[in-house]
C-alpha positions in Angstrom: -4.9 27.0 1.4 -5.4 23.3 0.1 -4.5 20.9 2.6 -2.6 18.2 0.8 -0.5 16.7 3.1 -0.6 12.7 2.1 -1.7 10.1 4.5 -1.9 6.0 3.9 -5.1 4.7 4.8 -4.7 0.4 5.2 -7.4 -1.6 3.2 -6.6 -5.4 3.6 -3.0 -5.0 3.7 -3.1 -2.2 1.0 -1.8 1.1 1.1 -4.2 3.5 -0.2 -3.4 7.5 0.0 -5.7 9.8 1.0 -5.4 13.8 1.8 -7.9 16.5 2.7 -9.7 18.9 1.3 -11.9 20.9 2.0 -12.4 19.2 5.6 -13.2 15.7 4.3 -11.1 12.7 3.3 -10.4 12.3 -0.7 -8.8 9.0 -1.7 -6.5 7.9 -4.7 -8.6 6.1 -7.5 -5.6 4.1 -8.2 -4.8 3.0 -5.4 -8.9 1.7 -4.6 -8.5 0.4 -8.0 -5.3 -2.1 -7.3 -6.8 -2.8 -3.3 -10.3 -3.8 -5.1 -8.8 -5.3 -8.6 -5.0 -6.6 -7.9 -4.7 -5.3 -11.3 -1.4 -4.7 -12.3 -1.2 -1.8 -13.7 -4.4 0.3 -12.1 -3.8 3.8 -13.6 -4.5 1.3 -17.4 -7.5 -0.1 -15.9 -8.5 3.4 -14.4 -7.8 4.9 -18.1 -10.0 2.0 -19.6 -12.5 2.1 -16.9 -13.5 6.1 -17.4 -13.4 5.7 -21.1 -16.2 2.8 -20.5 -18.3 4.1 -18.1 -18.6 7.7 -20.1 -19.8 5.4 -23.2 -21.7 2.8 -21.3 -23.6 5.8 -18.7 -22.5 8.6 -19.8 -20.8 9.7 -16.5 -18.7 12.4 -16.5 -15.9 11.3 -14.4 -13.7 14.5 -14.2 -17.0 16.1 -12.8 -16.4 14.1 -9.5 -13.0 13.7 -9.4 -10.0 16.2 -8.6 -6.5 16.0 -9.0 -4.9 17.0 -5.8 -1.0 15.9 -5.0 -0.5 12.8 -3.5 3.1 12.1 -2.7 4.0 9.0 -5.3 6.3 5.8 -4.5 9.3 8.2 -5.8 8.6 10.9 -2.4 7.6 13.3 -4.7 3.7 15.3 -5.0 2.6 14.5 -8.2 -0.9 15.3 -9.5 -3.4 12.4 -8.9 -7.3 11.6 -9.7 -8.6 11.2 -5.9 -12.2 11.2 -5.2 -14.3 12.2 -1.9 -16.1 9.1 -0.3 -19.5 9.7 -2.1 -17.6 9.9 -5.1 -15.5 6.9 -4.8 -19.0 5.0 -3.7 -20.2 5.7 -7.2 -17.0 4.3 -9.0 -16.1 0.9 -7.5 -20.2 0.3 -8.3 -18.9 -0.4 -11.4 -15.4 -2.2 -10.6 -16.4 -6.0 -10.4 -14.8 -7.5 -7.1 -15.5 -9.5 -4.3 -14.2 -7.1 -1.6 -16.2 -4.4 -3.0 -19.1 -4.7 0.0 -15.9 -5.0 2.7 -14.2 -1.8 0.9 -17.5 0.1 1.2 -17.9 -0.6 5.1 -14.3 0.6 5.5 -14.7 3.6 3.6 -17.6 4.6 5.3 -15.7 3.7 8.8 -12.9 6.1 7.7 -14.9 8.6 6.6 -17.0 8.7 10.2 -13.6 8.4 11.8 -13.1 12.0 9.6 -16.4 13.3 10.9 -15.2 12.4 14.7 -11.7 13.8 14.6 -12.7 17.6 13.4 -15.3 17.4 16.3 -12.6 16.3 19.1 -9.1 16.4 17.2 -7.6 14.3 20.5 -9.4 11.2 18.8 -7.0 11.6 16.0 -3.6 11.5 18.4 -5.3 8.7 19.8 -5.8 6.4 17.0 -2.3 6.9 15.7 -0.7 6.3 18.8 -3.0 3.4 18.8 -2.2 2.2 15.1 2.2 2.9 16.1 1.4 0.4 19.3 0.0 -2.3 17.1 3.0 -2.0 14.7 5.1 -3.1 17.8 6.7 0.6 18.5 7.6 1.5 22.1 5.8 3.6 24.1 8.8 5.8 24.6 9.2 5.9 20.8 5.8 6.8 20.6 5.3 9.4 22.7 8.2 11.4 20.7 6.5 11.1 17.5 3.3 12.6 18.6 5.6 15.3 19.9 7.5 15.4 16.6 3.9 15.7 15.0 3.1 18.3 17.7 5.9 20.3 16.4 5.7 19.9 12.4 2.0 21.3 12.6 2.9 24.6 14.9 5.4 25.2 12.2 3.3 24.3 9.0 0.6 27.0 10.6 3.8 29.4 10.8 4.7 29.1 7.2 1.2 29.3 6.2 0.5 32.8 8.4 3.8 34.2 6.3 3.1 33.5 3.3 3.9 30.3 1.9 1.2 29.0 0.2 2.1 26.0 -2.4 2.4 22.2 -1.4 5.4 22.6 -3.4 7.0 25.6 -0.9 6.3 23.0 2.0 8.2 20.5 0.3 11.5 22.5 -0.5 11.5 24.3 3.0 11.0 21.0 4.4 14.2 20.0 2.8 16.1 22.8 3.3 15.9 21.7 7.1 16.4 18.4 6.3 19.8 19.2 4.6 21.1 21.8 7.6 19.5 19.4 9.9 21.0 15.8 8.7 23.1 16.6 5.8 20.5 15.3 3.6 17.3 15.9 2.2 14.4 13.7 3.0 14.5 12.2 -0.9 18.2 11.3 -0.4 17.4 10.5 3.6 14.3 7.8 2.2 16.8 6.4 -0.5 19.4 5.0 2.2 16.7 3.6 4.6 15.4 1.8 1.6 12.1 3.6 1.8 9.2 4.1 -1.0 5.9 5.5 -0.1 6.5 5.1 3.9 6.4 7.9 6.3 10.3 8.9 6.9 9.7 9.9 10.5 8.3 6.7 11.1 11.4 4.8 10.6 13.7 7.2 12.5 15.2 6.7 16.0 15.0 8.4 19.0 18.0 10.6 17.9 17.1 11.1 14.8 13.6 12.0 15.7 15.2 14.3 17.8 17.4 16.3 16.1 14.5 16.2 13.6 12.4 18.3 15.8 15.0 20.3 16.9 15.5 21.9 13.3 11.9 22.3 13.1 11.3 23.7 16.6 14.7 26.4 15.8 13.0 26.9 12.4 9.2 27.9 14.2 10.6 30.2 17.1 13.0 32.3 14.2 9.5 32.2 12.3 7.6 33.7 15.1 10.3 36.5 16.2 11.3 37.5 12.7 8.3 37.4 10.8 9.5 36.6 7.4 7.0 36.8 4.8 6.9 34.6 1.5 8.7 31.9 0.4 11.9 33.1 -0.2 12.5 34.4 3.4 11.0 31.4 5.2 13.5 29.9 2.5 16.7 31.5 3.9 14.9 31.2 8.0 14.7 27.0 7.3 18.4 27.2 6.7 18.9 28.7 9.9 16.5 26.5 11.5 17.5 23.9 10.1 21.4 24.7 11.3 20.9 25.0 15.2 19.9 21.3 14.9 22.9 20.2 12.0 25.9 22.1 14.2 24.7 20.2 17.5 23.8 16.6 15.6 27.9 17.3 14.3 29.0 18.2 18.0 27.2 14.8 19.4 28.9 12.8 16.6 32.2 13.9 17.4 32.1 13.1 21.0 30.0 9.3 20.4 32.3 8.3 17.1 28.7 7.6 15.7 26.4 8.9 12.6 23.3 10.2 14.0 21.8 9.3 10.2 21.2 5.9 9.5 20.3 3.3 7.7 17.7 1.5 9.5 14.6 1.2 9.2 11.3 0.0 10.8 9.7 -1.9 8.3 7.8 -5.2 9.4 11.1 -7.3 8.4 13.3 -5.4 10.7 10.8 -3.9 13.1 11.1 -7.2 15.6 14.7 -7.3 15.4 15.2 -3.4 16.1 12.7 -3.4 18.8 14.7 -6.2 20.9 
């Protein structure tokens, strides 16, 4: 199965997605495009740019580029033209841009970084706990989102050994814990943090993280005692799952007064205050 679980890779304060496939890191054209151009509207330039370089050199573009799903600024997958880091080499050769020489040492330090995390997969844990730290997060917080992480993979290789097999599948299951879980799906759950493209986990709290993990963790031991194969079963088991976590969330609210779902967030003009 096609990993295409979407990650955001930091260029000089720019976001750019990447996912992998087949072991190595592919990257969103647009989103090199607008880190190297600041163009405004980069999938235009991108349309512009393939239709010049297939007159001007008579490259092929398509032939080195794949459209894999990317989650978009709306949270949901949508096709997108991503490249592997040879490929992407070739391209912004022929985007015209200062930061071009910058961008190229950075995208061969990612991809290395690629290269050194499939040979010891600890170096991965370490450099996001180490990239969470610099944001200002706590250690404490920390340490329960590499748990949360922990927990999210053991059950992604559950659905995969029973049959679910479509980013797509992922996505819905995922919600259907999300709604037993929190009463919301993660679209709906992004929405009142005032979240785009971020990571939702990243701007929950300790209780949210919590109960987050909780549904997940119910969801992976049904999984592995029941055995449900396809998507429709794992469908009806992430309801379940995903209702161990929303009956004790309820109980907990009950006896605090409180929401366990929020509206906060972590972003950088509310992480300093939060953190206090």
């Amino acid at each position: 199965m096609t990993d295409e679980i979407t990650k955001i890779a930091i260029f000089r304060n720019k976001e750019i997605r990447k996912t992998i496939y087949k072991n190595e890191w592919w990257f969103s054209v647009v989103d090199v495009i607008e880190a190297l151009t600041n163009s405004a509207n980069p999938n235009d330039y991108w349309f512009k740019m393939k239709i010049r370089l297939k007159g001007e050199d008579d490259i092929e573009l398509s032939t080195i580029c794949r459209q894999l799903k990317l989650k978009a600024a709306d949270g949901k997958l949508r096709e997108t033209d991503c490249a592997d880091t040879e490929s992407i080499f070739r391209i912004i050769q022929s985007i015209p841009s200062s930061k071009a020489e910058p961008f190229k040492r950075w995208l061969a330090r990612v991809g290395y970084e690629r290269i050194q995390e499939i040979e010891d997969p600890e170096l991965a844990q370490k450099r996001a706990k180490a990239l969470y730290k610099a944001k200002g997060y706590p250690d404490e917080w920390i340490e329960r989102r590499m748990r949360g992480i922990a927990i999210r993979e053991e059950l992604t290789d559950q659905w995969q050994k029973h049959g679910v097999e479509m980013p797509k599948e992922y996505e819905i299951l995922t919600a259907e814990i999300s709604k037993a879980t929190f009463g919301v799906t993660p679209g709906e759950y992004k929405k009142l943090k005032g979240l785009k493209r971020e990571n939702l986990r990243d701007h929950m709290n300790d209780l949210e993280l919590l109960f987050s993990q909780l549904g997940e963790a119910a969801t992976t031991e049904i999984t592995k005692t029941e055995h449900p194969q396809g998507f429709e079963k794992n469908k009806h088991v992430s309801k379940r799952g995903g209702k161990i976590a929303g009956d004790a969330r309820k109980k907990l609210e009950i006896e605090t007064g409180r929401k366990v779902v929020t509206g906060e967030n972590y972003l950088p003009s509310n992480i300093t205050k939060r953190l206090k």
